[in-house]
C-alpha positions as CSV (number, residue, x, y, z in Angstrom):
1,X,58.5,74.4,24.9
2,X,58.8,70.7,25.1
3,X,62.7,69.6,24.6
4,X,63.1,67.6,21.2
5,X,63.7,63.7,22.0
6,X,66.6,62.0,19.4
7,X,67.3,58.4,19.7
8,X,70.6,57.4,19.9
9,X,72.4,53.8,18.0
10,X,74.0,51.8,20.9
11,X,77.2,50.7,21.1
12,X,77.7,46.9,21.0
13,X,80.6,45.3,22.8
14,X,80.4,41.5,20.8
15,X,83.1,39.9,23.4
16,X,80.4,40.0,26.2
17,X,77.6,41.0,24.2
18,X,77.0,44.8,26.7
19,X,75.5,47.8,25.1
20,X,76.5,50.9,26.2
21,X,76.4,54.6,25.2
22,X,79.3,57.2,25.4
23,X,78.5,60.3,27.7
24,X,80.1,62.6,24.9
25,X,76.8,62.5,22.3
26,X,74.3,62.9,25.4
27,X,76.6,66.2,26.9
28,X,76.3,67.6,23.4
29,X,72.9,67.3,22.7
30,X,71.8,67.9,26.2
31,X,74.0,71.6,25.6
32,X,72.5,72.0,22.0
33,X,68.5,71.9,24.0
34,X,67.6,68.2,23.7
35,X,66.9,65.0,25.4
36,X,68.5,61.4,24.5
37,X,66.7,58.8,24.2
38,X,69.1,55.5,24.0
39,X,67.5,53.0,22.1
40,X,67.6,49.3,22.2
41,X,70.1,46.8,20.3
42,X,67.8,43.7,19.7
43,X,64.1,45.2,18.7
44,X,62.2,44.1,15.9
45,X,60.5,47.1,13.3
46,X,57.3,47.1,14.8
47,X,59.2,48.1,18.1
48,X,61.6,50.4,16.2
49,X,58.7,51.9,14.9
50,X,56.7,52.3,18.1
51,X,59.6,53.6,19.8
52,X,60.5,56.2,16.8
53,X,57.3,58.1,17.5
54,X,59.1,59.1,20.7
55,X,61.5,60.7,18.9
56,X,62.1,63.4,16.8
57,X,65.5,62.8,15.1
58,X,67.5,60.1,15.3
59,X,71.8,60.4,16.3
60,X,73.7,56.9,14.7
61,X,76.9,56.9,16.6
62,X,80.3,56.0,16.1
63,X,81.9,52.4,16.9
64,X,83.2,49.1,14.9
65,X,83.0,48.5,11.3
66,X,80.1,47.5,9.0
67,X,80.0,44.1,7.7
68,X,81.1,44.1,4.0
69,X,78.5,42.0,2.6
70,X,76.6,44.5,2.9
71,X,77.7,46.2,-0.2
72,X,79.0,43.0,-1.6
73,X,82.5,42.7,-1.1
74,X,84.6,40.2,0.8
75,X,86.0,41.0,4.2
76,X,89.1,42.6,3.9
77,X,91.7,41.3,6.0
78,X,92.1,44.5,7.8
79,X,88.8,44.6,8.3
80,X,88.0,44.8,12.1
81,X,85.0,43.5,14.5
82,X,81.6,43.8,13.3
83,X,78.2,43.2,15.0
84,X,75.5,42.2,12.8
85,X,72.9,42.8,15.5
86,X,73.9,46.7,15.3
87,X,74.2,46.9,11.3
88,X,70.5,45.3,11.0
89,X,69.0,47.5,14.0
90,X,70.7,50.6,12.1
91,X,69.6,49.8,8.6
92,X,65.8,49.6,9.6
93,X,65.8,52.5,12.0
94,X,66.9,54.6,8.8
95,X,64.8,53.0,6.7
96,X,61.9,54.0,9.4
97,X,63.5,57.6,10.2
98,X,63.4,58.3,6.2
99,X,59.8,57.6,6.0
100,X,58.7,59.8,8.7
101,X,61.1,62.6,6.9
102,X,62.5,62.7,10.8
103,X,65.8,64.7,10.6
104,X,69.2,62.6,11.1
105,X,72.9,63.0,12.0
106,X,75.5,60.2,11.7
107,X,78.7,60.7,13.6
108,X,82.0,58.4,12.1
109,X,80.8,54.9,11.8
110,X,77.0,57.1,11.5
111,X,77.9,58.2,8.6
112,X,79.5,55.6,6.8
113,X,76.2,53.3,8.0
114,X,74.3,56.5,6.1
115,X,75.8,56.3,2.9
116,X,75.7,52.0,3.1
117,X,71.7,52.1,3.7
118,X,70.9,54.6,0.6
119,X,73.0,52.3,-1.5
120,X,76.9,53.5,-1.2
121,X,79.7,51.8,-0.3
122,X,82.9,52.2,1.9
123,X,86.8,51.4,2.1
124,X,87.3,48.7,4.2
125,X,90.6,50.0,5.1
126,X,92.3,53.1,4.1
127,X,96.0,52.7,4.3
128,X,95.6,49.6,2.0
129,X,92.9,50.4,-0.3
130,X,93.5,54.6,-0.9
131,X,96.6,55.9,-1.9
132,X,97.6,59.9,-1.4
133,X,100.5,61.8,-2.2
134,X,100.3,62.6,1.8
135,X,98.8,60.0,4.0
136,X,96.7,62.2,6.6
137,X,96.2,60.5,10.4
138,X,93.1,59.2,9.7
139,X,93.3,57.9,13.0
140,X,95.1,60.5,15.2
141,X,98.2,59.7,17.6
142,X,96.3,62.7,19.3
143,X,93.8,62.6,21.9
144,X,89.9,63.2,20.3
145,X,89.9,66.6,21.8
146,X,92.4,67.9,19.8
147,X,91.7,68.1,15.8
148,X,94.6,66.5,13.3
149,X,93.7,67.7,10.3
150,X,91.9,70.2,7.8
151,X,88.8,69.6,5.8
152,X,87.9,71.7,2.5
153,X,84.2,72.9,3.4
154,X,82.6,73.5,-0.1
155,X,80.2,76.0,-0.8
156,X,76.7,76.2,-0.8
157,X,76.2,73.0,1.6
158,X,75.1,72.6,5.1
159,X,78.2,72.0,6.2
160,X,79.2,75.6,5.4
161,X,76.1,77.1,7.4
162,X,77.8,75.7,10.1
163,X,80.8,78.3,10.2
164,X,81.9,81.1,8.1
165,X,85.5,79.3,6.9
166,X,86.3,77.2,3.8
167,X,88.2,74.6,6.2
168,X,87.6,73.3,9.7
169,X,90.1,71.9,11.8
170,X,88.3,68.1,12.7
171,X,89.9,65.2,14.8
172,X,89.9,61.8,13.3
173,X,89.4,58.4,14.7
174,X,88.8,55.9,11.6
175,X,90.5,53.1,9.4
176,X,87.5,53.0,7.0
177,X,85.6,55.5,4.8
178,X,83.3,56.4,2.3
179,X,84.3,55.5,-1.4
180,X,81.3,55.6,-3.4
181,X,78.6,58.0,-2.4
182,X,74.6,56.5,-2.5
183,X,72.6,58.1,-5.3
184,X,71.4,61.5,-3.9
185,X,73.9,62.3,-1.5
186,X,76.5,65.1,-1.8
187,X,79.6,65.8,-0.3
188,X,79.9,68.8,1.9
189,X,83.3,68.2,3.0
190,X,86.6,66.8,1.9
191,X,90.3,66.1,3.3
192,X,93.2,67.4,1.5
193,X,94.1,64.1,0.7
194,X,91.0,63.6,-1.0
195,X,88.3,61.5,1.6
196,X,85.4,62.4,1.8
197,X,84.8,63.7,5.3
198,X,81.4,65.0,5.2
199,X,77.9,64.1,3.5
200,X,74.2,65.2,3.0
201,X,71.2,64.7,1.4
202,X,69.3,68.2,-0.4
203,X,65.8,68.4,-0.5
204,X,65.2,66.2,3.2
205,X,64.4,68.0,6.0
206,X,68.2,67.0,7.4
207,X,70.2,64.3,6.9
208,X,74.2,65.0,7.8
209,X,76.9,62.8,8.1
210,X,80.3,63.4,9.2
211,X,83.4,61.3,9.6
212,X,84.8,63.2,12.4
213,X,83.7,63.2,15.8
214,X,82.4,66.4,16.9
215,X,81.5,65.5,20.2
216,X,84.8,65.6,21.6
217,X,85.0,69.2,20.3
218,X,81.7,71.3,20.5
219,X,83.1,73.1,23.7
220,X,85.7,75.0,21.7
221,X,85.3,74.5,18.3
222,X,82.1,76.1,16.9
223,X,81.3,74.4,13.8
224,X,80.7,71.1,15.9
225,X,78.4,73.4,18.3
226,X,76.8,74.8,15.3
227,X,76.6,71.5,13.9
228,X,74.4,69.8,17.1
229,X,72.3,73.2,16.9
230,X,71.3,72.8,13.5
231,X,70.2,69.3,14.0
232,X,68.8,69.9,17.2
233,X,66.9,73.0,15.7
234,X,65.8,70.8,12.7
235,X,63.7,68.5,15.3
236,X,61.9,71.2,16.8
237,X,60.2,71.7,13.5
């Protein structure tokens, strides 16, 4: 059997304008039974579209912020770098990945970019904006392979197919998160201090979000192996 082909967001360095691709989401798919396919910054939707027949699920990857117009608001002055060329290649290869029903995964910045392009909106900056009896590292003085904190796995979701506990242990690398989630979406996870750390969207063949970044942890921890699997699984269908 054929290895399913996923198409991976690029990273976009604005300073000298280089794409690039972390090594981490291609180790874990590659282990998980599947190809990556990195796909290109600057491509209009007829090439977006072309090129999304070659794949069968589609990876958004971590990096900078979104811009905050698109939800509307200001920029925050904690805001930090943008790239507009990534935000508009992002929003049209979901809007092209949801109308071929092809399954998707969005890692950190993935899945804030999820919850923007179905109509949801984000903080711009936790420590200003969200206030908790017990600030959680959000962004960990820890290195990514090592998880900082707990998330409340609620029942009945995806994100509890993937292990057989009520909380995983995740790392953390983010100033911004999801505040308002985009009509049809549910949350499958939650920190103690009351983030949402994890979404999806019933009835689609599979569309997962998380905030953390299991790619750094599939090795050991085996939610975030379980986690590639499942998607992985879901584009062999």
């Amino acid at each position: 059997m054929k290895k399913p082909v996923i198409g991976l967001t690029p990273s976009h360095n604005t300073e000298n304008d280089d794409v690039s691709m972390r090594p981490t989401y291609i180790r874990a798919l590659e282990a998980a039974g599947a190809l990556s396919l990195i796909l290109p910054l600057e491509a209009s939707k007829e090439d977006l579209t072309q090129l999304s027949s070659l794949c069968q699920g589609f990876l958004f990857t971590g990096g900078p912020d979104p811009h905050p117009f698109l939800w509307g608001e200001e920029t925050h002055k904690n805001c930090g770098p943008i790239s507009v060329k990534r935000d508009q290649m992002e929003l049209t290869l979901l809007s092209i990945a949801m109308e071929q029903k092809k399954p998707i995964l969005g890692i950190c910045r993935g899945a804030q970019m999820l919850n923007i392009g179905l109509g949801g909106d984000i903080y711009q900056d936790i420590d200003s904006q969200y206030r908790s009896a017990f600030p959680i590292a959000h962004t960990q003085p820890l290195h990514y392979r090592h998880p900082s904190h707990h998330v409340d796995v609620k029942k009945n979701t995806l994100l509890a197919s993937f292990g057989d506990d009520t909380s995983i242990q995740v790392n953390s690398c983010h100033h911004q998160a999801i505040r308002n989630l985009a009509p049809g979406l549910i949350p499958g996870g939650v920190a103690s201090d009351g983030i949402v750390e994890e979404i999806e969207l019933p009835d689609y063949p599979f569309l997962v979000g998380v905030q953390w970044h299991p790619e750094y942890l599939w090795e050991t921890d085996s939610c975030a192996r379980n986690l590639f699997q499942a998607f992985v699984d879901a584009c062999k269908k």
